[in-house]
Backbone as CSV, one residue per row, in Angstrom:
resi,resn,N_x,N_y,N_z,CA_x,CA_y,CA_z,C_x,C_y,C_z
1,UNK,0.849,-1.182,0.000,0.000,0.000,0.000,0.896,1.246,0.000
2,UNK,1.044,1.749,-0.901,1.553,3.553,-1.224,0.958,4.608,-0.116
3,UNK,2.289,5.038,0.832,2.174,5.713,1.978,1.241,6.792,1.126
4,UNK,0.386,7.298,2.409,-0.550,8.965,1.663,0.216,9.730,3.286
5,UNK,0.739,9.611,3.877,1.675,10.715,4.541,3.279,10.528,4.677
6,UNK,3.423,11.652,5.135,4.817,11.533,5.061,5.250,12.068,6.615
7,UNK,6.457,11.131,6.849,6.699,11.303,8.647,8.222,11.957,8.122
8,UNK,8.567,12.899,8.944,9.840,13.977,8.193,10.529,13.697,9.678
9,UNK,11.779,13.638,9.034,13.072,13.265,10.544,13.343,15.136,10.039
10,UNK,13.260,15.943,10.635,14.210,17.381,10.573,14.869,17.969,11.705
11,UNK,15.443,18.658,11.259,16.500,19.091,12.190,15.965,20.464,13.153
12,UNK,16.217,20.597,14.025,15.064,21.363,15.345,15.792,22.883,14.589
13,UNK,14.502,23.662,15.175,15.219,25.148,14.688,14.320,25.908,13.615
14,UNK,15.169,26.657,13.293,14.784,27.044,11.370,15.381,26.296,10.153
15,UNK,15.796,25.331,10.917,16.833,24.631,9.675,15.471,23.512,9.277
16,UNK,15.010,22.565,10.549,14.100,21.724,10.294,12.637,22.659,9.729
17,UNK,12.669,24.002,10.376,10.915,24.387,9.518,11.594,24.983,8.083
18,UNK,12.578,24.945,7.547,12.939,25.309,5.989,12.234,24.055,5.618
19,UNK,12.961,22.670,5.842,13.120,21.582,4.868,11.004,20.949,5.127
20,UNK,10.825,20.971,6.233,9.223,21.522,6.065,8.473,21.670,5.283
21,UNK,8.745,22.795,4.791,8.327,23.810,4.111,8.451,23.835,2.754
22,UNK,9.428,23.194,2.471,10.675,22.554,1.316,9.158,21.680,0.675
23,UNK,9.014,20.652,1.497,8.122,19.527,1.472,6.979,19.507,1.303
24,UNK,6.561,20.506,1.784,5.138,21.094,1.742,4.678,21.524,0.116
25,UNK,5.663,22.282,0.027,5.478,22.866,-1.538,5.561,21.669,-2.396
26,UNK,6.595,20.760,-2.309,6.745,19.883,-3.098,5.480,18.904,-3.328
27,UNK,5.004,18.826,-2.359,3.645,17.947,-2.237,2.273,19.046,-3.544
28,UNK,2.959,20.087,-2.816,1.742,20.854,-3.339,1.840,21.246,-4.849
29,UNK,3.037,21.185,-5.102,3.174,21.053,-6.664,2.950,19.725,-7.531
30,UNK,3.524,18.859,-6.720,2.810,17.560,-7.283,1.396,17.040,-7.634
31,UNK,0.719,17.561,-6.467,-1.259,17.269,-6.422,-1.397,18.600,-6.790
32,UNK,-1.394,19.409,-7.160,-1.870,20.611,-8.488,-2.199,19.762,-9.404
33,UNK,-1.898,18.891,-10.042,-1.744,18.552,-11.012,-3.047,16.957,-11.025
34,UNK,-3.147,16.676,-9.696,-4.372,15.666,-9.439,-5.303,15.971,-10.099
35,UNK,-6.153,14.728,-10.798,-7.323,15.099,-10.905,-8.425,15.075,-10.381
36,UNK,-8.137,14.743,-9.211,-8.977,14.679,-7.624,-8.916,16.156,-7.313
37,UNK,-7.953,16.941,-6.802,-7.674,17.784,-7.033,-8.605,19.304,-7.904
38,UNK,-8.020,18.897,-9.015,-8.400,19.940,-10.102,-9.967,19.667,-9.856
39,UNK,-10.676,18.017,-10.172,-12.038,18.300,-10.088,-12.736,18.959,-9.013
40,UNK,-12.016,18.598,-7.853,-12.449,19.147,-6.765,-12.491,20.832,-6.402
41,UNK,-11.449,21.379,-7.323,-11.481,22.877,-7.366,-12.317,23.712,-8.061
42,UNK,-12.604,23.034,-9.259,-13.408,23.238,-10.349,-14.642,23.404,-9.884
43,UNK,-14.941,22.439,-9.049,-16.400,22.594,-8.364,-16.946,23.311,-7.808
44,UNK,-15.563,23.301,-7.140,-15.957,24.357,-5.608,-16.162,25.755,-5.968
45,UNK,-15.722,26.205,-7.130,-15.730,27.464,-7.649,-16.791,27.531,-8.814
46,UNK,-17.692,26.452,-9.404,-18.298,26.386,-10.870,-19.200,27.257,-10.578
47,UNK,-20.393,27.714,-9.277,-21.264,28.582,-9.780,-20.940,29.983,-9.241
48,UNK,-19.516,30.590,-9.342,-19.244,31.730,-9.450,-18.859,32.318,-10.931
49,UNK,-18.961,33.486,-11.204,-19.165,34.034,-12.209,-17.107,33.946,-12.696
50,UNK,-17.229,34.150,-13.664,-15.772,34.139,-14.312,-14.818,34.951,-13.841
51,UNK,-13.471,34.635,-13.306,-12.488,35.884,-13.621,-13.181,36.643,-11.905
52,UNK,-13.865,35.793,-11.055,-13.616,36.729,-9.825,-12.680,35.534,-9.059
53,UNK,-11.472,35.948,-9.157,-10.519,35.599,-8.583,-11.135,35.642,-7.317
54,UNK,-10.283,36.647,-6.256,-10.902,36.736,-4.434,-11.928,35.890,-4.432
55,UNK,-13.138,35.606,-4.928,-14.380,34.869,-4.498,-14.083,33.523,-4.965
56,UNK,-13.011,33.427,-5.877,-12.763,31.830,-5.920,-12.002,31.539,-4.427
57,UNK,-10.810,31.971,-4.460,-10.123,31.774,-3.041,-10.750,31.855,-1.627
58,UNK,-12.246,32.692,-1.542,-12.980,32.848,-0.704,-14.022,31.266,-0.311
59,UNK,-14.404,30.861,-1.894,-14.779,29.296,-1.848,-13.803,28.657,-1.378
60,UNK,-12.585,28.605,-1.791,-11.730,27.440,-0.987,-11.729,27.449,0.342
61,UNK,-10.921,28.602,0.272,-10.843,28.812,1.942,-12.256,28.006,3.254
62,UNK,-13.163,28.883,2.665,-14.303,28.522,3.552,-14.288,26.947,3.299
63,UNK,-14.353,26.046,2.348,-14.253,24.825,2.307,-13.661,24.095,3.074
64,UNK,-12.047,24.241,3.060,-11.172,23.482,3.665,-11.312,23.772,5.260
65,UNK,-11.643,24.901,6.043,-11.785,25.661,6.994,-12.838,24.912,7.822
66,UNK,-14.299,24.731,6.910,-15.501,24.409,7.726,-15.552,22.966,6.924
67,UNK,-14.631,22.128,6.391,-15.044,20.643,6.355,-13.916,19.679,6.860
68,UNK,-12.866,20.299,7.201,-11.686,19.721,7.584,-11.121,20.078,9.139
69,UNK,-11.214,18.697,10.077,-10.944,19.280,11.237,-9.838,19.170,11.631
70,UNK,-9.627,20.120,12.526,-7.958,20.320,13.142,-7.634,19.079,13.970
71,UNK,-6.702,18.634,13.498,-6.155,17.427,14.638,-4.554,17.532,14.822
72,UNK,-3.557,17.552,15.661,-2.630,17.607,16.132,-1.624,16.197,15.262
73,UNK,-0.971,16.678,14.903,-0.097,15.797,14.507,0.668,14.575,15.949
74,UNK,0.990,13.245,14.847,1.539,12.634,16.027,2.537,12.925,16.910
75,UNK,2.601,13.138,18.123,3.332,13.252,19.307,5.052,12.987,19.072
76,UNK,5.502,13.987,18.645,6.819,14.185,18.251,7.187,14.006,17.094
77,UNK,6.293,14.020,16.336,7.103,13.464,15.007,6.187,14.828,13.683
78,UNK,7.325,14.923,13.047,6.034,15.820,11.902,6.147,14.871,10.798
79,UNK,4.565,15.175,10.679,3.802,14.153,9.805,3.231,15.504,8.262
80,UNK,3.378,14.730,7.088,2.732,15.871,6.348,1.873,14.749,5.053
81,UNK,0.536,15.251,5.022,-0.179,14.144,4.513,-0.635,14.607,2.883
82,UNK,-1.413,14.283,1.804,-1.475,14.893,0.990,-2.711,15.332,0.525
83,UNK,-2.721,16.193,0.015,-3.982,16.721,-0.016,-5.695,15.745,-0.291
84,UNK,-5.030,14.823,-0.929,-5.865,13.703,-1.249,-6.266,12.784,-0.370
85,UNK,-5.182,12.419,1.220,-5.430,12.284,2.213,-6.254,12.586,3.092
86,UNK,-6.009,13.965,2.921,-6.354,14.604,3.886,-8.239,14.915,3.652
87,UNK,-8.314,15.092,2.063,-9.835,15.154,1.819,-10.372,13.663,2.384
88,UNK,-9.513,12.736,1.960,-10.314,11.315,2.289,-10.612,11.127,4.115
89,UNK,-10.036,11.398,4.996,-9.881,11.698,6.317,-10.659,12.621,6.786
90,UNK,-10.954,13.647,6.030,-11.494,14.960,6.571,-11.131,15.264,8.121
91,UNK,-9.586,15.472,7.835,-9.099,15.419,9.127,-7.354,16.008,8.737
92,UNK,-6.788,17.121,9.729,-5.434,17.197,9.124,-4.775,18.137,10.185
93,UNK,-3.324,18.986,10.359,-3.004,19.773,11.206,-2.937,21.126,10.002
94,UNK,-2.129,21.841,11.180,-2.035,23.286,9.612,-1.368,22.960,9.131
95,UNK,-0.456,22.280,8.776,0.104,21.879,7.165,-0.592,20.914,6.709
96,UNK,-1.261,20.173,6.629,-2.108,19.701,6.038,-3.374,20.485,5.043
97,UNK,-3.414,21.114,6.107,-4.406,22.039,5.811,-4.286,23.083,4.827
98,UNK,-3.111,23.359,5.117,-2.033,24.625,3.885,-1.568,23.913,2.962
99,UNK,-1.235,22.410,2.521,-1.723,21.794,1.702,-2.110,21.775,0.933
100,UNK,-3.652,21.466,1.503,-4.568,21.422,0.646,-5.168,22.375,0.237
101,UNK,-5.309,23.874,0.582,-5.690,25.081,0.120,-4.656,25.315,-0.873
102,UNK,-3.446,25.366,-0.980,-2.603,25.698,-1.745,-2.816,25.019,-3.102
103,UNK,-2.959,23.494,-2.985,-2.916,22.848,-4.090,-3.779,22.900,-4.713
104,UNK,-5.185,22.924,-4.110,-6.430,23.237,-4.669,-6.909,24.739,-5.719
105,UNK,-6.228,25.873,-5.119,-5.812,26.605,-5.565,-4.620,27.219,-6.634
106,UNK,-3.586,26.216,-6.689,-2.972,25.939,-7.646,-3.560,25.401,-9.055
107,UNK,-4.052,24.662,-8.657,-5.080,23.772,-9.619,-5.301,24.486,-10.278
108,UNK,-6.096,25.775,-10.046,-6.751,26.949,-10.956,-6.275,28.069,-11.153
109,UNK,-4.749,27.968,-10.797,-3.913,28.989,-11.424,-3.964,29.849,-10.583
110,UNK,-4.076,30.138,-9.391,-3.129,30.778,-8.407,-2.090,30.212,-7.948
111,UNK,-1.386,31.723,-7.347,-0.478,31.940,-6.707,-0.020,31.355,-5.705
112,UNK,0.522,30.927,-5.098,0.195,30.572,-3.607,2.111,30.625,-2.780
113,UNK,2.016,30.744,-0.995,3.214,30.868,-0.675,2.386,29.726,0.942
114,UNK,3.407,29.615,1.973,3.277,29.257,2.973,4.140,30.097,3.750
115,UNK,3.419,30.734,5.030,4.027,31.528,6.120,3.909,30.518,7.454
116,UNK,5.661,30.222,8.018,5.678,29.621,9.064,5.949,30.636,10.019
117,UNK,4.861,30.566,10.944,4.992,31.541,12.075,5.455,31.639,13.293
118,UNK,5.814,32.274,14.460,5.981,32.024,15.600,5.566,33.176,16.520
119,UNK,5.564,32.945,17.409,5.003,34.413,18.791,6.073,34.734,19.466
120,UNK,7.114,33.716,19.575,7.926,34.279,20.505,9.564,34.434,19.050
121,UNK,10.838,34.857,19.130,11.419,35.190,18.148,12.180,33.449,17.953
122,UNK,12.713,33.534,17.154,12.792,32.092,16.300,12.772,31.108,16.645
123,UNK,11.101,31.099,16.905,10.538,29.962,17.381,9.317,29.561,16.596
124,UNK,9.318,28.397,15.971,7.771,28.634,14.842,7.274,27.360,15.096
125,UNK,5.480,27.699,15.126,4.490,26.980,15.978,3.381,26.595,15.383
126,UNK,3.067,27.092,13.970,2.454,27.734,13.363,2.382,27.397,11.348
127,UNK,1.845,27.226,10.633,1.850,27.685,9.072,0.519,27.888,8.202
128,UNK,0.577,28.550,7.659,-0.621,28.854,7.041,-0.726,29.048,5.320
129,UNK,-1.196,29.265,4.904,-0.793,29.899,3.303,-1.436,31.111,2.941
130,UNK,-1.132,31.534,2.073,-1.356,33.073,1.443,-1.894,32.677,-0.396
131,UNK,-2.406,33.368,-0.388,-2.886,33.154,-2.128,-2.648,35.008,-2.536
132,UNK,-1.921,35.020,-3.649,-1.312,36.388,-4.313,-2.801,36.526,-5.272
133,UNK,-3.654,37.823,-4.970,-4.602,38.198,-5.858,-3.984,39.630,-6.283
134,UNK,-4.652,40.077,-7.455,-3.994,41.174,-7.701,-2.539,42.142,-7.169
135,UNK,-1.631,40.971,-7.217,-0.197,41.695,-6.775,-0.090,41.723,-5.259
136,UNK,-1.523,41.129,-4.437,-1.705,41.316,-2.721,-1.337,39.949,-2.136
137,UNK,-0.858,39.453,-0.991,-0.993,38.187,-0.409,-1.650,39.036,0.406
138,UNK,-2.208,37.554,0.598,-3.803,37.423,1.253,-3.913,36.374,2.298
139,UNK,-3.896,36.099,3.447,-4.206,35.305,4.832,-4.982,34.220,4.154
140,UNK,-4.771,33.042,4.509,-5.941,32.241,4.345,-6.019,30.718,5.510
141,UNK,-5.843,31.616,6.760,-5.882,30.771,7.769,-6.849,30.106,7.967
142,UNK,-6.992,28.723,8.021,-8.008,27.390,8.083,-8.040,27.330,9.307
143,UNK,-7.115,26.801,10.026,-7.638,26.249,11.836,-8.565,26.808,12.624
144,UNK,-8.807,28.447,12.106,-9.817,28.900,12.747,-10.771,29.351,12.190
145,UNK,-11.876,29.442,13.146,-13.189,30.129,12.123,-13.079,31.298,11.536
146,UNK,-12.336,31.676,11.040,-12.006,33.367,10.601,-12.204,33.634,9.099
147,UNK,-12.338,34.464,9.410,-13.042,34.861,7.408,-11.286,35.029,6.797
148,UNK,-11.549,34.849,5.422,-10.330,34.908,4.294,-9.618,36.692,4.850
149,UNK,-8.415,36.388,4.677,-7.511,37.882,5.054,-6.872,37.742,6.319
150,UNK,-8.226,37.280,7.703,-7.631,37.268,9.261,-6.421,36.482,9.033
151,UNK,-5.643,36.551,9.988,-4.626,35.878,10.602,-4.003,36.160,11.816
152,UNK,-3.098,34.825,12.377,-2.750,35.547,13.856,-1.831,37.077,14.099
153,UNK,-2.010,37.232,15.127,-1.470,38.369,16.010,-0.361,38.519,16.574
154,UNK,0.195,38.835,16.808,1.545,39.331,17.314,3.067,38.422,17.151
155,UNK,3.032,38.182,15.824,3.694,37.109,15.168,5.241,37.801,15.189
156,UNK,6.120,37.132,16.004,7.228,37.608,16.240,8.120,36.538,15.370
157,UNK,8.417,35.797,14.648,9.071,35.115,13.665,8.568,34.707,12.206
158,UNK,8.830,34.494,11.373,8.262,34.273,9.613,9.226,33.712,8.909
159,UNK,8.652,32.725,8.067,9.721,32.065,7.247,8.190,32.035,5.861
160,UNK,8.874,32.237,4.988,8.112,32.128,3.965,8.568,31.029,2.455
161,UNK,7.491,30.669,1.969,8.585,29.397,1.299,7.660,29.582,-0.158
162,UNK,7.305,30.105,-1.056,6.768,29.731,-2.402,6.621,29.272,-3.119
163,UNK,5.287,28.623,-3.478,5.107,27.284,-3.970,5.046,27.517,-5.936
């Protein structure tokens, strides 16, 4: 049976949330290209009108947000699953979750980046993704109930990785 996650040995620090992050994208460039994926994006966006970008990313978002629940990765280990997983589970952490917004959104020709965050200084706790609309990144934090744009507060570290 063909693993659908991936358990990452990294190195503690900013060195281990680079290669992360590294991974993340890589996943997410790979399932862009799903046709689980693509159909699934296609959908989610078919009865909006053409060419409104923001309100496509506004469908995703709310999708992945209110059908996918937050669950904690296993107990010491980072786990990163794939977007196709993670729909089949309806279940994932925030990279999972940033994931699957990213890729889904890729699918249809956005932009997309991942911001690893932290509160206290280089310490990161945290990732989310951003979708580039008109020249803007844009928040598109899942774990919480928050509308498209919010994101956390008083974010004292950032690593950014572009997918």
């Amino acid at each position: 049976m063909k693993p659908t996650y991936k358990l990452l040995t990294v190195a503690n620090g900013e060195a281990g949330i680079r290669d992360t992050l590294r991974a993340m994208s890589h996943i997410t460039k790979a399932f862009k290209k799903s046709p689980v994926i693509r159909e699934l994006a296609l959908k989610l966006v078919s009865s909006l009108p053409q060419k409104k970008w923001f309100s496509e990313a506004r469908k995703i978002h709310a999708f992945v947000r209110d059908r996918i629940r937050y669950v904690k990765d296993i107990r010491g280990v980072e786990t990163l699953q794939t977007p196709v997983q993670t729909l089949r589970i309806g279940q994932g952490d925030c990279d999972d979750h940033s994931i699957l917004i990213a890729s889904l959104l890729e699918a249809i020709g956005h932009k997309t980046r991942f911001l690893a965050i932290g509160f206290t200084p280089q310490k990161f706790t945290h990732v989310f993704p951003q979708v580039n609309i008109s020249n803007q990144w844009i928040t598109l934090e899942a774990t919480e109930k928050w509308k498209m744009g919010r994101g956390p507060k008083n974010i004292k570290s950032m690593l950014t990785q572009h997918n």
